[in-house]
N, C-alpha and C positions, 0 to 999 in steps of 0.2 A: 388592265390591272384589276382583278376579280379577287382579291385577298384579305379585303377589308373586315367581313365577317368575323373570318379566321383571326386575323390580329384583334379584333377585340377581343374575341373568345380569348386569345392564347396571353393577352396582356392580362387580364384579370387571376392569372395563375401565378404568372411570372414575371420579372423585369426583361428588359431586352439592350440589346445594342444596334442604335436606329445609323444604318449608314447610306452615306446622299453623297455622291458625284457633283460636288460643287464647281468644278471647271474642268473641263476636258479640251486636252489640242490633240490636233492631229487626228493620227488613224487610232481608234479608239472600237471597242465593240459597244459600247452603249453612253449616252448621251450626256450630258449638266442637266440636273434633276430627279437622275432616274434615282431608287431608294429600294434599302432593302432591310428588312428588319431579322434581326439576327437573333436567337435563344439560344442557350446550352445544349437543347439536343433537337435544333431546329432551325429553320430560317425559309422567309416566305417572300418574293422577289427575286430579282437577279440584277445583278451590275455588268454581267456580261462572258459570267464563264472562266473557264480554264484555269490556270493557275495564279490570275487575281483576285479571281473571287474565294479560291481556297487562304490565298494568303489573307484576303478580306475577312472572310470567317476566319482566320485561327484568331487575328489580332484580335478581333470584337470577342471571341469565347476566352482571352486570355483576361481581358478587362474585365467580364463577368466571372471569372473564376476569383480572382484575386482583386477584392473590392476596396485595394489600396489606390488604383488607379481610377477610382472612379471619381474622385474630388478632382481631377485632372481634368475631367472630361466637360464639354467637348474637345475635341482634338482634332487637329486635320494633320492628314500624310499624303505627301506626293507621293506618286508609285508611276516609274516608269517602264514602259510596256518593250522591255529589251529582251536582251540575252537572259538576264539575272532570273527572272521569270519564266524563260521559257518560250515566251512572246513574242515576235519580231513585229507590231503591231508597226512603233516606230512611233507612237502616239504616246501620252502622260496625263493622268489623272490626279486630281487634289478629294482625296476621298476625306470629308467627315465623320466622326464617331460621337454616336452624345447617346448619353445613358436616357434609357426610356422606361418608363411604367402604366402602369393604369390609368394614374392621374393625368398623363401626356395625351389620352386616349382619343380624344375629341381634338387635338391640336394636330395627331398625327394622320387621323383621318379627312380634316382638311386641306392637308399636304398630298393627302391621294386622290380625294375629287380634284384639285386645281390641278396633280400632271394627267388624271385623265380627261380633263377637260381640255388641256392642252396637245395632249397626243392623239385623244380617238376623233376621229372625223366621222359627222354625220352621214345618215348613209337614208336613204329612203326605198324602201322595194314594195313594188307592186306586186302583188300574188301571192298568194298561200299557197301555190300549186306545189307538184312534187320537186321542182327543180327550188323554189322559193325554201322550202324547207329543207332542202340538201344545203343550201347555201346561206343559211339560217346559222346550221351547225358548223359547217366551213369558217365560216366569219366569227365564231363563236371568242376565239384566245385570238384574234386579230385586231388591231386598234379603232373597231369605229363603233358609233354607236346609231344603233339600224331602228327605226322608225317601218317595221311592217303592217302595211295597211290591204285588204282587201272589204270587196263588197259585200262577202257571201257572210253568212252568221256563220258560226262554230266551226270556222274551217283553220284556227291557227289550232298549235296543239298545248297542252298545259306545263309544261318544259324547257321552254326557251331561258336563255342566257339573262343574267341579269342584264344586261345594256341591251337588250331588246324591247322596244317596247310594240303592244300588238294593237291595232286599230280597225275596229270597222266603219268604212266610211260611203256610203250611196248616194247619190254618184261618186267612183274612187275617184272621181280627177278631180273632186270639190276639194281633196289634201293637200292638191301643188300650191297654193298661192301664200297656206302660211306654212312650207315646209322652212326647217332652219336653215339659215343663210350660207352657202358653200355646201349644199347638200347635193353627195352624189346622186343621183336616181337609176336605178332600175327597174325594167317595167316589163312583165312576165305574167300580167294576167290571162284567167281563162277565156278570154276572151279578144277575140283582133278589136273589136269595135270598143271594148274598154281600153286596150294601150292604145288605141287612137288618141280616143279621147287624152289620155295621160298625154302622151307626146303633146298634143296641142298646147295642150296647158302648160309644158316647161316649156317650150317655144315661146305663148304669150308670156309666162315668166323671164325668160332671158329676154325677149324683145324691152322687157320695160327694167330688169332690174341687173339682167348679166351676171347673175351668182350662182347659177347651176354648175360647176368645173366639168361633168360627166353625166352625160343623158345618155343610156346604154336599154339597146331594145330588142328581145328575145324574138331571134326569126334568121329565117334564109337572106339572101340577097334577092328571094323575087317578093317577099316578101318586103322588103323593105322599098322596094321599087312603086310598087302597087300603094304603100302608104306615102310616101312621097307625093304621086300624081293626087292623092285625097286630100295631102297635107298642103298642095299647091291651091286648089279649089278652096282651102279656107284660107286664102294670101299668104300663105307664105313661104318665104325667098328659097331658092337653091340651097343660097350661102347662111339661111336660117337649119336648112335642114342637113347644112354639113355637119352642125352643131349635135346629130344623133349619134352613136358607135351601132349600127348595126350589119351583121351579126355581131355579137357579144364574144367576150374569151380572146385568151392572148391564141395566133395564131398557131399552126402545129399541133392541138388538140385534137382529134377527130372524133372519138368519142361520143356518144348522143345520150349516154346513161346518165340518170343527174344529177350525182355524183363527182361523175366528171364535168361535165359543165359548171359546177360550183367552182371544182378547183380553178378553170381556165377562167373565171368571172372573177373570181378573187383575186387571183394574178394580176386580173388586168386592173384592178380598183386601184392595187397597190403601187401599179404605174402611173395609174392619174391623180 
């Protein structure tokens, strides 16, 4: 959710109609909490498409056109995701309406750190290489928030996504021990003897704390072979070093451009 900007800019213009997915059952396209802010010749979010969210906008521009309804407001409407709609979702939402403005401005951007606090997961990646920043931009409108760290100086570039943030750190494995807690890691440095190092360190991290969910490490299978017999020479287990994904990327990719690698590493994030 990268719209925060915008909605303040666009609050200071105008009022709006702030609508929130307060329960959702069943098969539904999008979740309880998601939110979407709605303006007369605009709207910044999504509830999930199709013909709910057009009927979602009309309702909310009908309440900003005719400002009789707005002492009403908040309001909630069930909307079930059938025939009537168009839908065959099979699922039903309790959609919220509450009139917004400027003054809400700080209350409703609270509401968008706490779902993206709630929805983007931590993501850690080793390397600013060409593959690193292919997958910089890939992960860009995906829900996590990426923590890029390399050794070298001025190697991130001056354009990255708001939820990235860039780090330089020498030795890069001194970053594992206070990466945040359920952080995924990927490790794609320039170098085999720095993702060594990396590996070991989410290893000694999972040995003592078990919050790594995915340790994924750029290479072949003889690759990863050869780091193994190294990663055994510093103790440890077979069943420590199940605990790596290498090679990387959902399977069926072939691809070697980085590019493509990004797309097959993101895929597979979003499976773990």
């Amino acid at each position: 959710m990268h719209w925060s900007s915008t909605l303040k800019f666009k609050l200071a213009q105008k009022p709006a109609i702030w609508v929130t997915i307060l329960q959702a059952q069943g098969s539904v396209p999008r979740g309880a909490g998601t939110v979407m802010a709605v303006f007369d010749d605009d709207f910044l979010g999504t509830i999930g498409g199709g013909h709910l969210e057009f009927e979602a906008l009309a309702q909310a521009r009908q309440y900003l056109r005719d400002p009789t309804h707005l002492p009403a407001l908040p309001i909630e409407k069930r909307i079930a995701l059938g025939p009537s709609l168009g839908q065959c979702c099979g699922g039903a939402l309790i959609l919220n309406f509450e009139h917004v403005t400027v003054a809400d401005e700080a209350r409703l951007q609270a509401i968008l750190a706490a779902e993206a606090s709630r929805r983007f997961q931590p993501l850690a990646l080793f390397g600013g290489g060409h593959v690193g920043q292919a997958l910089v931009k890939v992960l860009a409108p995906l829900p996590f928030h990426v923590r890029w760290i390399d050794s070298r100086d001025e190697i991130f570039p001056s354009d990255v996504a708001p939820q990235v943030v860039c780090e330089h750190s020498n030795p890069v494995h001194a970053a594992v021990p206070d990466l945040a807690p359920n952080s995924r890691v990927l490790i794609m440095s320039f170098s085999h003897a720095e993702d060594l190092d990396v590996v070991a360190a989410c290893l000694l991290r999972q040995r003592q704390k078990k919050d790594l969910p995915y340790i994924g490490l750029i290479g072949s299978a003889t690759k990863w072979a050869s780091f193994k017999r190294r990663l055994a020479e510093r103790g440890f287990t077979e069943e420590e070093c199940q605990q790596v994904t290498c090679p990387i990327g959902v399977p069926g990719i072939e691809g070697k451009e980085p590019e493509v690698i990004a797309v097959a590493v993101a895929a597979q994030l979003l499976q773990a």
